[in-house]
C-alpha positions, 0 to 999 in steps of 0.5 A: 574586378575582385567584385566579379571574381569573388561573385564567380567564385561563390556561385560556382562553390554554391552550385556544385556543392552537393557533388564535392566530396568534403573531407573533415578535417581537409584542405581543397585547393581549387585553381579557378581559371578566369579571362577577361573580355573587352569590357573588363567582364570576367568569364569563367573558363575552368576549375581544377581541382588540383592547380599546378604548383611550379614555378613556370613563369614569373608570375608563378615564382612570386604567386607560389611561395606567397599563397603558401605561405597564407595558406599556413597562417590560415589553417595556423590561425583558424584552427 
């Protein structure tokens, strides 16, 4: 499913492009939103632009800390 997410990902960055307000020097984190249907196909449900956070759940308590944790040693690393 990476194939699709990655596919739906840059598509949706490519159409709306011209309508994001890119700030140089700015980090965006965008909370894409996606389900799968019967057949593994992933549909895009939404986009925030501000994604929570918390760790509500579970799954958020592990995703979290690890993301901002890349997160640094990306922006570290590709400055």
């Amino acid at each position: 499913m990476l194939p699709q997410l990655k596919e739906i990902i840059v598509n949706t960055v490519l159409c709306t492009f011209d309508t994001v307000e890119w700030r140089p020097g700015g980090v965006g984190i965008y909370g894409f939103d996606v389900f799968p249907d019967e057949n593994l196909k992933l549909w895009l449900i939404e986009v925030n632009k501000c994604p929570a956070m918390e760790y509500s759940t579970q799954v958020t308590s592990d995703i979290v800390p690890k993301f901002m944790k890349e997160l640094v040693q990306l922006l570290l690393v590709e400055k």
